[in-house]
GUPA-678733 format. One record per residue (C-alpha): residue number from 0; residue in one letter; z, y, x. Coordinates in nm, 2 decimals. Layout:
residues N
[r NUM a [Z Y X]]
...
end
This chain:
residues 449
[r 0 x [0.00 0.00 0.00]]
[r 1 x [-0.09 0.38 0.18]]
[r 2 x [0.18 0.59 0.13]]
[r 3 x [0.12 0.98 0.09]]
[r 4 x [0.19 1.23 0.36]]
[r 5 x [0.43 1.42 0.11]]
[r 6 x [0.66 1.04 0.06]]
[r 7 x [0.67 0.97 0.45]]
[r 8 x [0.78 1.39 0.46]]
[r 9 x [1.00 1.32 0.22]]
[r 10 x [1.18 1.00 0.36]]
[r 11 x [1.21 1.19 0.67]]
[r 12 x [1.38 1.49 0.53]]
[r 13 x [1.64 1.28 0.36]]
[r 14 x [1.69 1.07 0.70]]
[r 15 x [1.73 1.40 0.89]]
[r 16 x [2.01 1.54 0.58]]
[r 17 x [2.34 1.64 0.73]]
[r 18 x [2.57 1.35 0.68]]
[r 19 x [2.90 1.16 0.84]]
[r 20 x [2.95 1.08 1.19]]
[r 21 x [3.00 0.76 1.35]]
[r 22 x [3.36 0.80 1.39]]
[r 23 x [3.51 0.62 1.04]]
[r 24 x [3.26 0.70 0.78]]
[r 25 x [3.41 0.62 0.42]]
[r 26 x [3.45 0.25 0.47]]
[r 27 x [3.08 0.10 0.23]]
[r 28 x [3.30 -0.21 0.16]]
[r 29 x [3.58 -0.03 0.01]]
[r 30 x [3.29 0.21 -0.18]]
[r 31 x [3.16 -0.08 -0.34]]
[r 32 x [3.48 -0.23 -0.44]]
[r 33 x [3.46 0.04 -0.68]]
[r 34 x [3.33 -0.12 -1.01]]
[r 35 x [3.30 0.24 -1.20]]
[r 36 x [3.50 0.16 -1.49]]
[r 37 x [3.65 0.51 -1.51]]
[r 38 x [4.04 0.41 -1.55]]
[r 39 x [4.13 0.65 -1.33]]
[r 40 x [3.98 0.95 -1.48]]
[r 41 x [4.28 1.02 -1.73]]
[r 42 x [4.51 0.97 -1.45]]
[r 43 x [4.30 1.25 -1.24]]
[r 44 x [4.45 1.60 -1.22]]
[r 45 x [4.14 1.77 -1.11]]
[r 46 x [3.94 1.60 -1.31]]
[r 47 x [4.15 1.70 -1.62]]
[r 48 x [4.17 2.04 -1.53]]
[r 49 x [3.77 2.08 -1.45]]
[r 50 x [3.58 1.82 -1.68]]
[r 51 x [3.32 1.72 -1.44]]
[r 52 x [3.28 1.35 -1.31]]
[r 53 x [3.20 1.48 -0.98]]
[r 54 x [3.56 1.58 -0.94]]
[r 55 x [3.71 1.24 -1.04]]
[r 56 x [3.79 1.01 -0.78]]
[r 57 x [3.46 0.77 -0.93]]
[r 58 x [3.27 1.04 -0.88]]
[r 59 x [3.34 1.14 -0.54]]
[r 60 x [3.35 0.75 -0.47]]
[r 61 x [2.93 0.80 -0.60]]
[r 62 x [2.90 1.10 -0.32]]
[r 63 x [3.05 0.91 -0.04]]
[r 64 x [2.84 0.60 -0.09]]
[r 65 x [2.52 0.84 -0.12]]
[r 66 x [2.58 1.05 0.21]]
[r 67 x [2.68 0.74 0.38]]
[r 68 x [2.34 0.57 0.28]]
[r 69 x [2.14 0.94 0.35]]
[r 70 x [2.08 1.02 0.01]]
[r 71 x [2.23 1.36 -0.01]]
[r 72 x [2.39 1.60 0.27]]
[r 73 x [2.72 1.70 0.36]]
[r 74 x [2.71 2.05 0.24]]
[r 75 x [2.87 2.29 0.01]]
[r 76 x [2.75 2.14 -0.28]]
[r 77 x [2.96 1.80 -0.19]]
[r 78 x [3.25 1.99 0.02]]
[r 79 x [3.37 2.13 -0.31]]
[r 80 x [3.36 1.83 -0.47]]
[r 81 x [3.63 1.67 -0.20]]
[r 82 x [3.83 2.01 -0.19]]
[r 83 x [3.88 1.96 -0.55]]
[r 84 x [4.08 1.59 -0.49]]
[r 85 x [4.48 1.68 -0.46]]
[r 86 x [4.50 1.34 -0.28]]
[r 87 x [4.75 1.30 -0.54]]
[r 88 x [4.71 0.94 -0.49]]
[r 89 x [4.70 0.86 -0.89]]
[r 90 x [4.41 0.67 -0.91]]
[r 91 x [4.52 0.41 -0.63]]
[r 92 x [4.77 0.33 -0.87]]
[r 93 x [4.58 0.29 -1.23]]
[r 94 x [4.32 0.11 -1.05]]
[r 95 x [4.24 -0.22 -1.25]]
[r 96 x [4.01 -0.33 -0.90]]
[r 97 x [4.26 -0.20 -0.65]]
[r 98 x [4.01 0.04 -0.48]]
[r 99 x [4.17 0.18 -0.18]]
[r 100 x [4.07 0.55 -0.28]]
[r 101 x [4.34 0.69 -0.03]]
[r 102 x [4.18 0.55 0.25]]
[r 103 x [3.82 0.64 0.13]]
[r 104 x [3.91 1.04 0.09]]
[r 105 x [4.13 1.07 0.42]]
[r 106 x [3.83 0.94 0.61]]
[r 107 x [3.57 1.18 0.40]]
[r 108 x [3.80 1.44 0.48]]
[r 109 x [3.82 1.42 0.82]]
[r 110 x [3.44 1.42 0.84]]
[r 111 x [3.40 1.68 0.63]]
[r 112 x [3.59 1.91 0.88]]
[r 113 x [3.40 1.79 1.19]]
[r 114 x [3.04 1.82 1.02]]
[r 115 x [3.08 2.07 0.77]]
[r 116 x [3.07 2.45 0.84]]
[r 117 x [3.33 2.62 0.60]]
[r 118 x [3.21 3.01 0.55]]
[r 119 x [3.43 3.23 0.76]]
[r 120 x [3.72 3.31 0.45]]
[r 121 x [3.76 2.96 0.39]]
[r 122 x [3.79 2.95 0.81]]
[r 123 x [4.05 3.20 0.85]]
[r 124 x [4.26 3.13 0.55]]
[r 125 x [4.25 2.71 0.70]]
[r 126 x [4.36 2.82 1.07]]
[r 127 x [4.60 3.05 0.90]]
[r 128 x [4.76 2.72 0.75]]
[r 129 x [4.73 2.50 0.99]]
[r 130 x [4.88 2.72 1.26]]
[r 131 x [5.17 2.84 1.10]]
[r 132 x [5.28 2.59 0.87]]
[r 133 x [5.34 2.26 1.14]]
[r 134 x [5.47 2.53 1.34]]
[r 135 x [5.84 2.57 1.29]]
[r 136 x [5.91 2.76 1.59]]
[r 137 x [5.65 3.03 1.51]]
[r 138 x [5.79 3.03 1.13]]
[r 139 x [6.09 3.09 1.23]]
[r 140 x [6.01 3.39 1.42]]
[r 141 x [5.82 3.52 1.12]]
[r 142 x [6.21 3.49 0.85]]
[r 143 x [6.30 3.85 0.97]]
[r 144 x [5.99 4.05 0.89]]
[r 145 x [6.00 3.82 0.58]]
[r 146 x [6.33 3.88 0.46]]
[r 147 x [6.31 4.27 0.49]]
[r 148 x [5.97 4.21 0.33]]
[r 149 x [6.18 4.09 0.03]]
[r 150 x [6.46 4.24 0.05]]
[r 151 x [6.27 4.67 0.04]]
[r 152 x [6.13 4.50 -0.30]]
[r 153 x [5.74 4.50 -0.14]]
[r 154 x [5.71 4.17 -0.23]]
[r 155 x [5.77 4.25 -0.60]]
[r 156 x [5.53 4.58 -0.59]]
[r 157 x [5.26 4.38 -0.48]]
[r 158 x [5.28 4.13 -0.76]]
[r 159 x [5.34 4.33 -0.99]]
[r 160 x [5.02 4.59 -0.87]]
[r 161 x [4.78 4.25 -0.84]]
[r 162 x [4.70 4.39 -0.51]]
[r 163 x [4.70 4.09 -0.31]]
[r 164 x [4.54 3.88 -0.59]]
[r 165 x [4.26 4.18 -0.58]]
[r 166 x [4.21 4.12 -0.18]]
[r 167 x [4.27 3.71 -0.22]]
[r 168 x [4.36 3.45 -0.45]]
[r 169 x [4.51 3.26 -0.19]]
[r 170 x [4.69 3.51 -0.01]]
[r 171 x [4.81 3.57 -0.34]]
[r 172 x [4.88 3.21 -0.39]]
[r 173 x [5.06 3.17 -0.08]]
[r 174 x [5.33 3.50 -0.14]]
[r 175 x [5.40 3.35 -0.48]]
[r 176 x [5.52 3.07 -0.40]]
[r 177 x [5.76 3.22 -0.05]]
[r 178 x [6.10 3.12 -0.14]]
[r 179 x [6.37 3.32 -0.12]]
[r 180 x [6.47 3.44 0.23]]
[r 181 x [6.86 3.44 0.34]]
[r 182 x [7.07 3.45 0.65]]
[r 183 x [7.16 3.10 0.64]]
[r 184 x [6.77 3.04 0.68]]
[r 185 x [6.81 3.17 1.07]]
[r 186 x [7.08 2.89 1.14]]
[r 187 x [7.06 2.60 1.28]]
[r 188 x [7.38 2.42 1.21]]
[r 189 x [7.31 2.08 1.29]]
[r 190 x [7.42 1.90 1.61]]
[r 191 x [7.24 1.65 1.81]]
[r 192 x [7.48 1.32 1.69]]
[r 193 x [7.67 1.35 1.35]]
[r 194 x [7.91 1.07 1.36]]
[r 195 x [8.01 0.82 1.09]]
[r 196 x [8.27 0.91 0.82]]
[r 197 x [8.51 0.54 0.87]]
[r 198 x [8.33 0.26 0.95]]
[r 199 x [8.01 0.30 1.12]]
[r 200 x [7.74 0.08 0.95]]
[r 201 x [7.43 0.21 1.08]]
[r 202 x [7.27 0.43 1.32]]
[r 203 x [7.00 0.70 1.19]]
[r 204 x [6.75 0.93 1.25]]
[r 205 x [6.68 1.25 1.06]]
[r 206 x [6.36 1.44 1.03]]
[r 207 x [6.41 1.77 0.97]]
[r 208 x [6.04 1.91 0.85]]
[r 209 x [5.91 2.20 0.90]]
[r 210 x [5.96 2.44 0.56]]
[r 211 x [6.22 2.20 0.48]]
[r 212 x [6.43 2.27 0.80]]
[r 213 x [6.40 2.68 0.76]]
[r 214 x [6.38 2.71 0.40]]
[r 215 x [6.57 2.39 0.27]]
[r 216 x [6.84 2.38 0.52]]
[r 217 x [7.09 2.27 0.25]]
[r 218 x [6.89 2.00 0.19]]
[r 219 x [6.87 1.84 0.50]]
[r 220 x [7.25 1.94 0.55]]
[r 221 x [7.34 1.75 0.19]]
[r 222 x [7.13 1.47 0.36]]
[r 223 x [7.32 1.42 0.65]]
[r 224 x [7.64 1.48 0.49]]
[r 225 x [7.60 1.21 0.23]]
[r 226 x [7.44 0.95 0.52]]
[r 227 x [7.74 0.98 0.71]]
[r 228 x [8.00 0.99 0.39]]
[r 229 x [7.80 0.61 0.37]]
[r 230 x [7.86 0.50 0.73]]
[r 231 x [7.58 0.60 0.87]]
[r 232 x [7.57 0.81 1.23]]
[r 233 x [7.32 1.04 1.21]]
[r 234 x [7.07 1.13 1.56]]
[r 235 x [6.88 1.49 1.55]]
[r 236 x [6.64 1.47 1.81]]
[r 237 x [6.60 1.85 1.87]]
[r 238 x [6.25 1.81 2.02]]
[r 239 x [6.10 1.68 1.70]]
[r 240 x [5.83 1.91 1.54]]
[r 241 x [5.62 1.87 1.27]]
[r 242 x [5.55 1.52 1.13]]
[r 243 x [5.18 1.57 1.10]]
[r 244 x [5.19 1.54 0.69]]
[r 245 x [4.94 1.87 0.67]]
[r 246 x [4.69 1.85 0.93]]
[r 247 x [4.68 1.46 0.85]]
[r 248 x [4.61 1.54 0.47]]
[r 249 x [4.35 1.87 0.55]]
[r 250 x [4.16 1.63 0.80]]
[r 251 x [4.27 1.79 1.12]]
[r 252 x [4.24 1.47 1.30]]
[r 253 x [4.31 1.58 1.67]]
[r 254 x [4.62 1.82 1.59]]
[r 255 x [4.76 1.52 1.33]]
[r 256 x [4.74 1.28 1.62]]
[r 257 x [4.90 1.54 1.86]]
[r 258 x [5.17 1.59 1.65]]
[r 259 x [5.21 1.20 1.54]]
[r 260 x [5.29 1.10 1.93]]
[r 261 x [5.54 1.36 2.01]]
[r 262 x [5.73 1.29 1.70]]
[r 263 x [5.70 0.95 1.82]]
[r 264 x [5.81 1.04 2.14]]
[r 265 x [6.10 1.30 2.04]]
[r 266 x [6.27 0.91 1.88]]
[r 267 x [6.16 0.72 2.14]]
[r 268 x [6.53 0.69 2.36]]
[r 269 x [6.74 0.70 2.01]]
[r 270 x [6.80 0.35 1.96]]
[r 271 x [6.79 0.42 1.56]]
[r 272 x [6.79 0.16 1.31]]
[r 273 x [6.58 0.35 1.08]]
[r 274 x [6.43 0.67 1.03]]
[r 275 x [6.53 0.88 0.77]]
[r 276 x [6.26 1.12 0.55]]
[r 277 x [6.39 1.33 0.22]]
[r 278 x [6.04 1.49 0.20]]
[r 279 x [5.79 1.30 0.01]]
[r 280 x [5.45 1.43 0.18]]
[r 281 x [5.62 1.38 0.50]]
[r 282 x [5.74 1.02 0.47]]
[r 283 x [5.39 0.90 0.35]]
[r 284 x [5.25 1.04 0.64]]
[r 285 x [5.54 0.92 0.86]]
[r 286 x [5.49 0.57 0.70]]
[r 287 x [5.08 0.58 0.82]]
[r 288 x [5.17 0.65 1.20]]
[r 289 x [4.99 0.30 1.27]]
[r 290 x [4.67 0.38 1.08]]
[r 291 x [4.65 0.76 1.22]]
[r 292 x [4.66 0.64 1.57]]
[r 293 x [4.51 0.31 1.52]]
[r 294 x [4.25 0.42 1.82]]
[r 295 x [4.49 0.51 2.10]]
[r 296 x [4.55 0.24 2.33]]
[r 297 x [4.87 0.39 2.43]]
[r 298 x [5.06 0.48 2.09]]
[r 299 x [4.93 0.26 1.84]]
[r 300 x [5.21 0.01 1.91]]
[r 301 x [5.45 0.22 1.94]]
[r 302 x [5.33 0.41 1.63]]
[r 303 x [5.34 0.10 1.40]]
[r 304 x [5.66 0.03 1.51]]
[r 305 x [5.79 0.40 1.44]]
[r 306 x [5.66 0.37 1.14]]
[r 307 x [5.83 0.06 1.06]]
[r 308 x [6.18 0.25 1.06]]
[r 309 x [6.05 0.52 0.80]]
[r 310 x [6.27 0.49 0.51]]
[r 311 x [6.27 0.76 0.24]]
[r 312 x [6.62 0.87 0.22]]
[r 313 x [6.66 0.77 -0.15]]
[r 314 x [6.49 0.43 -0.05]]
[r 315 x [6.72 0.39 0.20]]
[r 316 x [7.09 0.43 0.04]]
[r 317 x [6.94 0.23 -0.27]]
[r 318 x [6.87 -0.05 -0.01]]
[r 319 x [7.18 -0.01 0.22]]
[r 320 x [7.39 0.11 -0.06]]
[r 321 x [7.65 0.35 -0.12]]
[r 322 x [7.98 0.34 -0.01]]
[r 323 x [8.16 0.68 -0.11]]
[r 324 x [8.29 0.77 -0.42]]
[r 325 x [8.10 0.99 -0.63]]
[r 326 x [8.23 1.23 -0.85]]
[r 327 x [8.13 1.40 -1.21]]
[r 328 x [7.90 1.70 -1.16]]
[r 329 x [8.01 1.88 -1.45]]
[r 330 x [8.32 1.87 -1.68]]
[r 331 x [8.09 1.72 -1.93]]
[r 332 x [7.76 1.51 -1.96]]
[r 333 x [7.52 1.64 -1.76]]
[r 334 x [7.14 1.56 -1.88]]
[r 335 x [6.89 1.59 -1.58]]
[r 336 x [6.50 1.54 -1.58]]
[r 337 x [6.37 1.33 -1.25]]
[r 338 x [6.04 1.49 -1.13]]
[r 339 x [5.84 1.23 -0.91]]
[r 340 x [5.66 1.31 -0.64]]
[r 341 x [5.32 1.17 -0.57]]
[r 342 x [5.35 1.11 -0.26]]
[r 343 x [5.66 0.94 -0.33]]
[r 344 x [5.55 0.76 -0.63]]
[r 345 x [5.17 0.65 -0.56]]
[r 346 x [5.21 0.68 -0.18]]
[r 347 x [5.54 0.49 -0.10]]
[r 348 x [5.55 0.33 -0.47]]
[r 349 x [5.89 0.52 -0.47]]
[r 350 x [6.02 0.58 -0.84]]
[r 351 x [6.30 0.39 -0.91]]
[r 352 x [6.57 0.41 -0.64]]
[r 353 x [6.58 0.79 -0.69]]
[r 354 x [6.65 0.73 -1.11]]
[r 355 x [6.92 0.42 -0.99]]
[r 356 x [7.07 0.68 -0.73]]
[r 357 x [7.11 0.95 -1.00]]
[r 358 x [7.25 0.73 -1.24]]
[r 359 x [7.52 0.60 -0.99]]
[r 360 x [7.65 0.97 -1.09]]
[r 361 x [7.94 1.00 -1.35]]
[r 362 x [7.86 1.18 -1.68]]
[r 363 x [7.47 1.22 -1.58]]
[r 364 x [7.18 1.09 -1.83]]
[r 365 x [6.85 1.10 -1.76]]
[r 366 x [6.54 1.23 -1.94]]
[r 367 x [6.18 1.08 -1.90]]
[r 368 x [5.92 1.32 -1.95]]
[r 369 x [5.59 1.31 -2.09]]
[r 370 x [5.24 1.29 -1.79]]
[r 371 x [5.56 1.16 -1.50]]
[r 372 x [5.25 1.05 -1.29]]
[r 373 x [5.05 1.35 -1.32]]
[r 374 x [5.06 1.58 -0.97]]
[r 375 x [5.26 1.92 -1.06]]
[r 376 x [4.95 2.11 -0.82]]
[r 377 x [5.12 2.13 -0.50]]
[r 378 x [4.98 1.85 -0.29]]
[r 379 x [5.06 1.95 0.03]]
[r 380 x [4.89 2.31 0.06]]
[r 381 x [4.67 2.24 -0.23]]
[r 382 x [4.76 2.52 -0.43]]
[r 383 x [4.71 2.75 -0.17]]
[r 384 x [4.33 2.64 -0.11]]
[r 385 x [4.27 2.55 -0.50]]
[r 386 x [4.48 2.80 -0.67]]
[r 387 x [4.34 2.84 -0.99]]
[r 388 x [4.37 2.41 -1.07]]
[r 389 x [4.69 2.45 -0.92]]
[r 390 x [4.83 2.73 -1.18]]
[r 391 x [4.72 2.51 -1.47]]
[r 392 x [4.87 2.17 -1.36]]
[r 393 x [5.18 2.41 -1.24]]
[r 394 x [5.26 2.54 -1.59]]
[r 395 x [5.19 2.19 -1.75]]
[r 396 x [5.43 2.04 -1.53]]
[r 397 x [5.68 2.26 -1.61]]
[r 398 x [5.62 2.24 -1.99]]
[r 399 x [5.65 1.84 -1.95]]
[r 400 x [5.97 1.88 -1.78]]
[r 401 x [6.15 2.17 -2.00]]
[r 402 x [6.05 1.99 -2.35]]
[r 403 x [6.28 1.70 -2.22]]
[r 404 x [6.58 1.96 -2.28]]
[r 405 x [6.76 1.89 -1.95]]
[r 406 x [6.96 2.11 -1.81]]
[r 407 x [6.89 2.05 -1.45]]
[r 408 x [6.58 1.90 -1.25]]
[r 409 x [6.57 1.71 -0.98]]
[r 410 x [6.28 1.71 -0.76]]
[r 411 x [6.28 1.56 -0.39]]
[r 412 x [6.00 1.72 -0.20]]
[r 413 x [6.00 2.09 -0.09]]
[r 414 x [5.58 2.18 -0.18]]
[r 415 x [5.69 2.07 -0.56]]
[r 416 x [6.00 2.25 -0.59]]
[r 417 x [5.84 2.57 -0.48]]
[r 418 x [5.56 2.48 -0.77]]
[r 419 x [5.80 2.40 -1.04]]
[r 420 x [6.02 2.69 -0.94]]
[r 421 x [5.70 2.93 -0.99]]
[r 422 x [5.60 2.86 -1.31]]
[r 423 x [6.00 2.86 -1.44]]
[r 424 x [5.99 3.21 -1.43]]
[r 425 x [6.30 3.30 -1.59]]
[r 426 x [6.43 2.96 -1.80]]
[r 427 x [6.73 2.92 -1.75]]
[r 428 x [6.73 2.57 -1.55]]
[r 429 x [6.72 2.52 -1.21]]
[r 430 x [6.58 2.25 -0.95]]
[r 431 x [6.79 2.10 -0.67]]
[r 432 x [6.69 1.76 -0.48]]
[r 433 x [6.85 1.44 -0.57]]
[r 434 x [7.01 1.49 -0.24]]
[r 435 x [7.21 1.75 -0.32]]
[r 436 x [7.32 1.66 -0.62]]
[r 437 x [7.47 1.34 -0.46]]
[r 438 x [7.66 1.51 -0.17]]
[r 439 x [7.82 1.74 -0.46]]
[r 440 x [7.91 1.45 -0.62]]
[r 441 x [8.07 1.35 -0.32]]
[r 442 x [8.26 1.62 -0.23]]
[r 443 x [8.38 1.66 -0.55]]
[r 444 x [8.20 2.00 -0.63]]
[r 445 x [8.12 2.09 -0.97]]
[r 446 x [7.80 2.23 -1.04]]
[r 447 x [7.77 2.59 -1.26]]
[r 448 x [7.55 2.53 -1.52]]
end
């Protein structure tokens, strides 16, 4: 059969369209263990926000089979497509054919930021992110100017003028969701070795984080107070950084892996027995040390068995168990709403050890709300980059969790505690992590509510 000059022309403009590299392309046999049968599309956040099959994880599952066979490019068109995913992780879990979608997007993603060239806001707004945010030493720097930002009432001008929203969304995105800025957030209280409150049963490492260490420091202190009040003595490697959660998710592959091996190495003398997380995002990522550096002849052992010791800190006391006595919260029943955290939930299949811990509390009942699954919009820095899917899936969160009329919510990762805080506005009910409320309970301290 001849074939036309304009076919072969053809054929070799779709051979020559921009696609993946060589490096870990979308894996074709976990593509085609997709059998399309759409389960996951009511579970999707974006997709339920935007409508469009494109931005459902069976749809972006149809781009990443048809750039990796040269049908179509990487390019704008497809980018937005992939920027849309929260990597909430939702879909892995209603999936009748157990397709390993988590897998398939952190590969597209990190191909997407080695072969695709973002335009130049998009650029600035990413290296903004990605340099400050793993950074806690450079944050930390930044608290003063940010708490006399707050503190003159600028921050509260500007939001009310719309003049960041005017210059950009996500600048605008990013201010809203600051947190509150006190003294406390300049101290770093916590030794090097905590010891064990009576008999010593185990011996623990704490991550600190990065936001959560400067603007959740009574979080990580509750967390060490109630692992030692359970016989555990805690280790604070004070060379730790970030864990590598961000850059890992955003497909920053080289400054994920950088940050992977010295957190491995900043453990590597403790002689823990396990590794203690209270961020969601963070233990996920923790817990995929051996896949991130899978390639590096040096680490990967050593990463798989660091990741071995990763224990959520919920997981953990659920598994160990607790030893102190806990204490009412309130002088009468106290009704709290759980919020799960994907990362928690669909990642580390996390959801009920923090609902058995809670429960261990006297006088608290728990309320079940309506959409548990379904991602609040954070998702790492998600509603910084996507801010308009965020706000929606934001304020439905919230509703979900206010119509269960608790009085409290309890939410164990940072990123979703800022999101849920936001759209609260001014409802009277606050959010503290599960970790909190236990070390009130243990020390005896009643909550004001």
């Amino acid at each position: 059969m001849q074939v036309s000059d304009g076919a072969v022309n053809n054929v070799a403009s779709i051979k020559n369209l921009k696609g993946f590299d060589e490096s870990h392309p979308p894996d074709p046999k976990l593509i085609d263990s997709c059998v399309h049968c759409g389960f996951c599309l009511s579970t999707c956040p974006s997709y339920r926000v935007l409508g469009k099959e494109m931005d459902s994880p069976r749809g972006r599952i149809y781009l990443m089979d048809a750039i990796n066979e040269g049908e179509i490019a990487l390019n704008t068109a497809t980018v937005e497509h992939f920027d849309s995913c929260l990597g909430c992780l939702a879909c892995v879990s209603t999936c009748p054919s157990g397709v390993q979608y988590d897998k398939l997007i952190s590969a597209t993603r990190h191909q997407v930021e080695r072969n695709y060239n973002r335009s130049l806001p998009d650029k600035l707004v990413r290296q903004l992110i990605f340099s400050l945010f793993p950074n806690p030493d450079l944050l930390r720097i930044l608290l003063f100017p940010l708490l006399v930002y707050q503190k003159l009432g600028i921050s509260k001008l500007l939001q009310a003028t719309g003049l960041i929203k005017a210059i950009s969304p996500r600048l605008a995105a990013m201010e809203s969701i600051l947190p509150e800025i006190t003294f406390k957030s300049f101290q770093d209280n916590l030794p090097d070795v905590i010891p064990a409150k009576g008999e010593k049963r185990y011996r623990v490492g704490v991550i600190l984080g990065c936001v959560q260490r400067l603007f959740f420091s009574p979080v990580n202190e509750a967390t060490v107070r109630v692992l030692t009040a359970n016989g555990c003595e805690v280790i604070i490697p004070k060379s730790q950084g970030c864990c590598a959660a961000l850059p890992e998710h955003q497909g920053q592959t080289e400054q994920a892996k950088v940050l992977a091996r010295q957190m491995i190495d900043s453990f590597a003398e403790t002689n823990v027995d396990f590794i203690i997380i209270n961020a969601a995002g963070c233990g996920h990522t923790l817990k995929e040390y051996g896949h991130i550096l899978a390639d590096d002849p040096e680490y990967a052992e050593k990463a798989t068995a660091f990741a071995a010791k990763v224990k959520d800190a919920q997981e953990f006391l659920i598994n160990v168990g607790l030893t102190a006595k806990l204490s009412p919260l309130t002088d009468k029943n106290l009704t709290l709403v759980y919020q799960d955290a994907c990362h928690l939930l669909h990642g580390q299949k996390i959801s009920v050890q923090p609902r058995q811990l809670l429960r261990k509390i006297p006088g608290v009942t728990l309320r079940e709300p309506i959409d548990a699954a379904l991602c609040c919009g954070s998702a790492g820095v998600y509603n910084m980059l996507q801010p308009e899917v965020a706000e929606e899936l934001g304020k439905q969160k919230v509703q979900n969790l206010i119509n269960t009329g608790a009085e409290l919510i309890a939410s164990p990762n940072p990123g979703c505690s800022l999101q849920i805080s936001k759209y609260l506005e001014d409802k009277k009910i606050s959010v503290m992590h599960p970790m909190e409320l236990l070390d009130y309970s243990i020390q005896g301290v009643k909550l004001e509510i």
